[in-house]
VOLOBA-664799 format. One record per residue (C-alpha): residue number from 1; x, y, z. Coordinates in Angstrom, 3 decimals. Layout:
VOLOBA-664799
+---------+----------+----------+----------+
| drenmar |     east |    north |       up |
+---------+----------+----------+----------+
|     NUM |        X |        Y |        Z |
...
+---------+----------+----------+----------+
***
This chain:
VOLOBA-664799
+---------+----------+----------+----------+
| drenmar |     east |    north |       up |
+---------+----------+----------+----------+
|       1 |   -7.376 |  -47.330 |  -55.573 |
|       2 |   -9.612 |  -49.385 |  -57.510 |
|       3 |  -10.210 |  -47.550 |  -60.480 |
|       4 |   -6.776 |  -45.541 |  -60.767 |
|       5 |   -6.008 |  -44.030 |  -64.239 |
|       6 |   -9.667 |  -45.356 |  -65.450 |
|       7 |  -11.861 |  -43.166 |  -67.526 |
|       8 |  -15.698 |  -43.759 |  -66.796 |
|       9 |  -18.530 |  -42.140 |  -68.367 |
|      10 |  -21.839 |  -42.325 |  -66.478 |
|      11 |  -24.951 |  -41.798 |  -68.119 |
|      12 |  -27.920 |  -40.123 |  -65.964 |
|      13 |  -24.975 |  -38.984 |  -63.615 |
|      14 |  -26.527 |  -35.688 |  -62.121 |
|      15 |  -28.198 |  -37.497 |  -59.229 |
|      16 |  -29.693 |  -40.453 |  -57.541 |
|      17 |  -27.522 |  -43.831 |  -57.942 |
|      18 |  -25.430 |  -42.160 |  -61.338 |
|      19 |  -24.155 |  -39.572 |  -58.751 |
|      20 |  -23.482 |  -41.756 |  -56.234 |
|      21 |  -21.659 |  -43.835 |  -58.826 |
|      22 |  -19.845 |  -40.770 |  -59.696 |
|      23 |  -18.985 |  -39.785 |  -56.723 |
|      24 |  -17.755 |  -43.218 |  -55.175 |
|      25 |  -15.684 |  -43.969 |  -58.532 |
|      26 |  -13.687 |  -40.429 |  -57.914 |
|      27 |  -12.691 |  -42.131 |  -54.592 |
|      28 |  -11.546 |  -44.420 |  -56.496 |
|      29 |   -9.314 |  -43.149 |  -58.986 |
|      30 |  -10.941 |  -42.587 |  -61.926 |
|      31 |  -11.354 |  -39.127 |  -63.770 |
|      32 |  -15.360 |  -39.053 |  -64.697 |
|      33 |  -17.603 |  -37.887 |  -67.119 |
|      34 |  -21.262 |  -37.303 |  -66.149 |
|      35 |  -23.839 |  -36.661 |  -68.693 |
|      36 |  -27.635 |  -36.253 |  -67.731 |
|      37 |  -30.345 |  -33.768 |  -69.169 |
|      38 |  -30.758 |  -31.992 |  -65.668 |
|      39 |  -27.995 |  -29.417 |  -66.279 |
|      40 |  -27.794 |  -27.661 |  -63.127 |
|      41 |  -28.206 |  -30.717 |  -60.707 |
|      42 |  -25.332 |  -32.139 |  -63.146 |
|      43 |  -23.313 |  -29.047 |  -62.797 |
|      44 |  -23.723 |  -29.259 |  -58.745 |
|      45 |  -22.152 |  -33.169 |  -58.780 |
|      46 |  -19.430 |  -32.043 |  -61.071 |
|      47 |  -18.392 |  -29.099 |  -58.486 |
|      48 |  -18.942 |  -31.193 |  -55.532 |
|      49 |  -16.711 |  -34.257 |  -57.048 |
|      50 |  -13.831 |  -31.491 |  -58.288 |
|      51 |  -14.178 |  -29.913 |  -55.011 |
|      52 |  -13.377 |  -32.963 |  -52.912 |
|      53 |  -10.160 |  -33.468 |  -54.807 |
|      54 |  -11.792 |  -35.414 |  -57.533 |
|      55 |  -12.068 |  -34.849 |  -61.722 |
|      56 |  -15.041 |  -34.213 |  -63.228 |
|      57 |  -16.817 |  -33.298 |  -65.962 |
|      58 |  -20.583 |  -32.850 |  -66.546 |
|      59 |  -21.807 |  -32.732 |  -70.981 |
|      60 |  -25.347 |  -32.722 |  -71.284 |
|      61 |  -27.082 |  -35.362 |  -72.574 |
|      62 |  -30.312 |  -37.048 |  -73.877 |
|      63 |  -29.341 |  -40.025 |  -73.952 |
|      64 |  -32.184 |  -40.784 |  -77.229 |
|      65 |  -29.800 |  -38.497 |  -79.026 |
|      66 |  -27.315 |  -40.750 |  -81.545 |
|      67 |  -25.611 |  -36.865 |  -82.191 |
|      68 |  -25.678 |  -36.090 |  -77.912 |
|      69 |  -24.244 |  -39.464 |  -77.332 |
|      70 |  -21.249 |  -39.115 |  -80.478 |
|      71 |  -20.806 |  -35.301 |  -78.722 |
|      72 |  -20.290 |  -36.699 |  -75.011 |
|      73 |  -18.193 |  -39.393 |  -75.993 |
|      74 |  -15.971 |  -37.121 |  -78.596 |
|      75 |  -15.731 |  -34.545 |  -75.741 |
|      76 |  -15.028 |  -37.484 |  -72.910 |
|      77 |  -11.698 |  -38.295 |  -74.995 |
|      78 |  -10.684 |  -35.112 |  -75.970 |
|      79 |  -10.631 |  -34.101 |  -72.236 |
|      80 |   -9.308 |  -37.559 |  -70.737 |
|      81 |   -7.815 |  -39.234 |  -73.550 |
|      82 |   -9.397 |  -42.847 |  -73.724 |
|      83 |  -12.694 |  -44.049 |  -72.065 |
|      84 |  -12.265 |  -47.602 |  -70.345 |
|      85 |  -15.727 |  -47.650 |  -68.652 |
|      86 |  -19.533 |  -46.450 |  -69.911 |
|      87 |  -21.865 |  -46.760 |  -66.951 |
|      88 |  -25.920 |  -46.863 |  -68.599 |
|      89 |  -27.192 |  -45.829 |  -65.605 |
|      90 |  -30.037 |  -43.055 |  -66.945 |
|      91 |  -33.930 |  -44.014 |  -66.715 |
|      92 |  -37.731 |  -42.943 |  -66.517 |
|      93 |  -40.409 |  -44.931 |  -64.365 |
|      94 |  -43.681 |  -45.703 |  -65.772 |
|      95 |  -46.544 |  -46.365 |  -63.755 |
|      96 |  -49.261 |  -45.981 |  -66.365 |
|      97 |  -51.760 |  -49.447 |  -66.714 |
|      98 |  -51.172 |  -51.449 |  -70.123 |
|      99 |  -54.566 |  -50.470 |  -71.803 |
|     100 |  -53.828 |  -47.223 |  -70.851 |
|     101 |  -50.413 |  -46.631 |  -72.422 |
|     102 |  -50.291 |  -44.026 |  -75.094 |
|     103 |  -47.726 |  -44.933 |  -78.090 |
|     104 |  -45.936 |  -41.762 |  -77.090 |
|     105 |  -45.641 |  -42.825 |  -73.103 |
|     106 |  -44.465 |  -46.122 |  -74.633 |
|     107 |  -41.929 |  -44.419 |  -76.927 |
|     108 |  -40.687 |  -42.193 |  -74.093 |
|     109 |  -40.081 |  -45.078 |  -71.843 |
|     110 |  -37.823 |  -47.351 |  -74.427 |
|     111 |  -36.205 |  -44.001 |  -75.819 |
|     112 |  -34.270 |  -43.196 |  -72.530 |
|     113 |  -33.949 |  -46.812 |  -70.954 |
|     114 |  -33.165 |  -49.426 |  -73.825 |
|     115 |  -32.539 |  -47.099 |  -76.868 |
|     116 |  -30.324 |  -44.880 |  -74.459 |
|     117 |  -28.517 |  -47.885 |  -73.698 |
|     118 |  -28.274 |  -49.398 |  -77.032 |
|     119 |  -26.722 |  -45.586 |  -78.426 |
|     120 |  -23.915 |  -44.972 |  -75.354 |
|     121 |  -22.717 |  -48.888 |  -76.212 |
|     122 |  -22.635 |  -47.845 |  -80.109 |
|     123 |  -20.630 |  -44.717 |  -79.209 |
|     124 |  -17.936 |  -46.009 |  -76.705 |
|     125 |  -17.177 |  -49.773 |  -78.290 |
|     126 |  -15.177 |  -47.690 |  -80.604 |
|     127 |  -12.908 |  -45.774 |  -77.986 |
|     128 |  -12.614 |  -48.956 |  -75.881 |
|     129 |  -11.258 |  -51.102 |  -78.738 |
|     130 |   -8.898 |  -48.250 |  -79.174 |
|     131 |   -7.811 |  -48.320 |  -74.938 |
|     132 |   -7.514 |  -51.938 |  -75.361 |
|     133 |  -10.822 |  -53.580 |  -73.618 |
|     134 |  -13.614 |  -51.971 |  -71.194 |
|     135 |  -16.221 |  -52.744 |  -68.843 |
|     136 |  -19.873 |  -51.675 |  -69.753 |
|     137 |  -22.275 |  -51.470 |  -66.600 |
|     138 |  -26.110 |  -51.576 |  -67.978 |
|     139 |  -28.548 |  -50.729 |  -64.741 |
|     140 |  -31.751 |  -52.955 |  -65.498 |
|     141 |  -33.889 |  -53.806 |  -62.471 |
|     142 |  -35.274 |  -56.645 |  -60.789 |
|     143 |  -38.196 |  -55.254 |  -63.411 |
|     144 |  -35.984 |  -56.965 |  -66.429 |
|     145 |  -36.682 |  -60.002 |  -64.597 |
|     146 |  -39.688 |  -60.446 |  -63.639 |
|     147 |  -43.284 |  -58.489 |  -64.082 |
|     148 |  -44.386 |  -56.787 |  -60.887 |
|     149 |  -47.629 |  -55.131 |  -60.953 |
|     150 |  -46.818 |  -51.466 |  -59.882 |
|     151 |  -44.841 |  -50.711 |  -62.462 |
|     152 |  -45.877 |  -50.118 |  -65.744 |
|     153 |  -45.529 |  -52.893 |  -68.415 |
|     154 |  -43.515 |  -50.610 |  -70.484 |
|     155 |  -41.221 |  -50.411 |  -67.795 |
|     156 |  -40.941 |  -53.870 |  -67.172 |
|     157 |  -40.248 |  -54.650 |  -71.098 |
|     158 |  -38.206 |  -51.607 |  -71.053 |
|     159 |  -35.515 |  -52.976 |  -68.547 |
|     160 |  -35.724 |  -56.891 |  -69.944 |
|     161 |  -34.668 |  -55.621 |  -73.605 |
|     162 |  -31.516 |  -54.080 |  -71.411 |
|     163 |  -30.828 |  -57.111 |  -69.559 |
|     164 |  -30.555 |  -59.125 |  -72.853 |
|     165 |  -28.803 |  -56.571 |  -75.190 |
|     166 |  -26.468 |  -56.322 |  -72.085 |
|     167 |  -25.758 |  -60.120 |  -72.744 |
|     168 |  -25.847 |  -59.886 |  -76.627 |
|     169 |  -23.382 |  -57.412 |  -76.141 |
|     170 |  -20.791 |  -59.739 |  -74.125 |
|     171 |  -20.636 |  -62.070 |  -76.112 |
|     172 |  -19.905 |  -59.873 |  -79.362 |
|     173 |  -17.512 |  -58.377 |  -77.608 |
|     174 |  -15.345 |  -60.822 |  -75.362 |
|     175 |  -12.538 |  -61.504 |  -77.859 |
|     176 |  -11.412 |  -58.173 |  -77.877 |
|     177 |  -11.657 |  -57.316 |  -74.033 |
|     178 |  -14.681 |  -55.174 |  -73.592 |
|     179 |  -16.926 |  -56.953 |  -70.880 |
|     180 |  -20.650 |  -56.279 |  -70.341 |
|     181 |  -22.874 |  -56.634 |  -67.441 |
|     182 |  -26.427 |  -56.156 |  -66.048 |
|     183 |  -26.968 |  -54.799 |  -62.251 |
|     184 |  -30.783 |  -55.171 |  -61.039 |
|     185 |  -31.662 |  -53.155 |  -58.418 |
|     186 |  -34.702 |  -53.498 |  -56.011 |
|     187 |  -36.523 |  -50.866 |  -54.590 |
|     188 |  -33.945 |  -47.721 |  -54.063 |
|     189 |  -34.547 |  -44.569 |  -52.636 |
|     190 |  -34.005 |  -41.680 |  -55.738 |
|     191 |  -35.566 |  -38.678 |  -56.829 |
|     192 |  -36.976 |  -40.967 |  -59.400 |
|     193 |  -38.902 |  -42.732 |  -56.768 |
|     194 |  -40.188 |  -39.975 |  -54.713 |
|     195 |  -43.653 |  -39.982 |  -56.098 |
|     196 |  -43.628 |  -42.957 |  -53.062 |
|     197 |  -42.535 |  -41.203 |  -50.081 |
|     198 |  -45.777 |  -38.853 |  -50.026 |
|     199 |  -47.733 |  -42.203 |  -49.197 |
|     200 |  -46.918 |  -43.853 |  -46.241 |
|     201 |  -48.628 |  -46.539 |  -47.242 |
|     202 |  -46.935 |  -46.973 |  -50.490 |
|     203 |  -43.941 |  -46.722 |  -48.658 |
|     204 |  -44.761 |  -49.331 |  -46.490 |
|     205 |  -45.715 |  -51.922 |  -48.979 |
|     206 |  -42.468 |  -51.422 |  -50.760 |
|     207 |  -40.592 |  -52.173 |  -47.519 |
|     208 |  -42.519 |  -55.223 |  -46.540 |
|     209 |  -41.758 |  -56.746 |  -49.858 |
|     210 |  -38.229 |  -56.847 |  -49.456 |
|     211 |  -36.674 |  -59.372 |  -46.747 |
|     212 |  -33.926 |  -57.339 |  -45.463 |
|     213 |  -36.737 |  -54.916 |  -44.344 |
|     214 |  -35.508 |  -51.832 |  -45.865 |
|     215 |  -35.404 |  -49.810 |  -49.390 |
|     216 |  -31.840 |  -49.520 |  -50.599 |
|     217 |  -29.834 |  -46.219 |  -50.755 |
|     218 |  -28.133 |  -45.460 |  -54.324 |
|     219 |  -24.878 |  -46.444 |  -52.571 |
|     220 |  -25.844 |  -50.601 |  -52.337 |
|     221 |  -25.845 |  -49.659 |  -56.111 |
|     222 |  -22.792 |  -47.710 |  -56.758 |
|     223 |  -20.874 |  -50.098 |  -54.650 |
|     224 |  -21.942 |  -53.084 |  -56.878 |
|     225 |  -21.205 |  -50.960 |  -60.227 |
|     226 |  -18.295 |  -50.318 |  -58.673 |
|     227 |  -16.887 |  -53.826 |  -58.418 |
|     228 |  -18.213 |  -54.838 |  -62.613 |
|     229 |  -16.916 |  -51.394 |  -63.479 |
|     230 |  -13.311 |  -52.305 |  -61.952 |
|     231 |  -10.660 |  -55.398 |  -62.948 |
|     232 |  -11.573 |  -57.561 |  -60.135 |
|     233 |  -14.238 |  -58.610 |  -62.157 |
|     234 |  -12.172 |  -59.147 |  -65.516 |
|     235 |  -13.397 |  -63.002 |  -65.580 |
|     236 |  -17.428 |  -61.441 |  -65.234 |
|     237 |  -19.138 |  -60.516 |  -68.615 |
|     238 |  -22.757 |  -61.902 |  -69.416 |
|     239 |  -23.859 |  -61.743 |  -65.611 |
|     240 |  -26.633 |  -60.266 |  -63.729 |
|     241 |  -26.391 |  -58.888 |  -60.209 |
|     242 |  -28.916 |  -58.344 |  -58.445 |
|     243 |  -29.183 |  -55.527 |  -55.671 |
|     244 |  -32.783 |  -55.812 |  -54.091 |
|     245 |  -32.570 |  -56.936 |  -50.187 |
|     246 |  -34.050 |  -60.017 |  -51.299 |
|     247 |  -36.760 |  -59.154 |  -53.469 |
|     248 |  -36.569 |  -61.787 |  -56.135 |
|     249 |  -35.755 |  -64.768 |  -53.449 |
|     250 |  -38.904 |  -65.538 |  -52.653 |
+---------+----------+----------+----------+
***
């Protein structure tokens, strides 16, 4: 298996792509930790995981939370013992036009995706160092690369400040093991995206953007987290993958 005797922590793990990432990573080997704000959905991937054979444990948390984070990650290693992988996987969608973002909209926005990110890599670089290396998976978007007009601005600045901290953070970090990578996803079908699915024509714009002619499932995603999250990537730190049928080819 590809993650046997791993430890992962996935942030934003009570559904969408964090519990398919979850769930696919328990095939795998590793014993998981699942932390989200939506206790009860969280609760439901935990039992489902543990009741396929797998081990896992939901904490909640909000991820803007310096004092949630140091819990989860206290409680991660008291149950497991080490933590050799931190998967940033929890966001919000903004869809609000620039002149008509609020400073709290914009505060809610950067306080789950980038300072959430910036907080979980504070509180596991400690317990990684300690298990000898790590691999940290940061999920931007193909929004931390370039602007696309139906998502907010916010959103888009909100997932480029990951995509460079994520490479800030690789380089600090190489000499003692701990690797650090990006994964951009395209348009994927998630609970966070089902303000789409109620407009067929929404839906069909998204599709006819991408080139492989379909949204993605949060599978295309786990699988790629999946292979930075594992050691067949140990020479991979500082990279961007992109998972988006296409999307930014053209």
């Amino acid at each position: 298996m590809r993650l046997e005797n791993k430890v992962a922590f996935i942030s934003g793990g009570a559904r969408g792509m964090g519990a398919a990432e979850a769930k696919i990573f328990a095939q795998e080997g590793a014993k998981v930790v699942i932390g989200d704000v939506l206790d009860e959905d969280g609760r439901k991937t935990e039992a489902a995981i543990n009741d396929l054979g797998g081990e896992c444990l939901f904490v909640h948390l909000d991820v803007s939370s310096e004092e949630n984070w140091t819990s989860a990650i206290t409680e991660t290693v008291s149950r497991f013992g080490k933590l050799d992988i931190l998967v940033n996987n929890a966001g919000v969608v903004s869809r609000v036009e620039l002149e008509d973002i609020t400073v709290n909209e914009w505060d809610r926005v950067m306080d789950v995706n980038a300072k959430g990110v910036f907080l979980g890599t504070k509180a596991t670089i400690p317990e990684m160092r300690k298990a000898g290396g790590g691999s940290i998976v940061n999920i931007s978007s193909i929004s931390g690369i370039a602007g696309q007009s139906y998502v907010s601005a916010v959103y888009n600045a909100s997932k480029g400040a990951v995509r460079i901290f994520t490479k800030s953070t690789a380089i600090q970090y190489a000499p003692e093991g701990i690797r650090a990578n990006s994964i951009h996803p395209g348009p994927i079908d998630t609970p966070m995206t089902d303000f789409r699915q109620g407009d067929p024509a929404a839906v069909a714009e998204s599709i006819a953007r991408v080139p492989i002619g379909r949204t993605g499932q949060p599978e295309d995603v786990a699988y790629g987290v999946l292979y930075l999250a594992s050691d067949e990537s140990s020479f991979v730190t500082g990279s961007e993958l992109v998972i988006d049928g296409g999307f930014l080819a053209q």
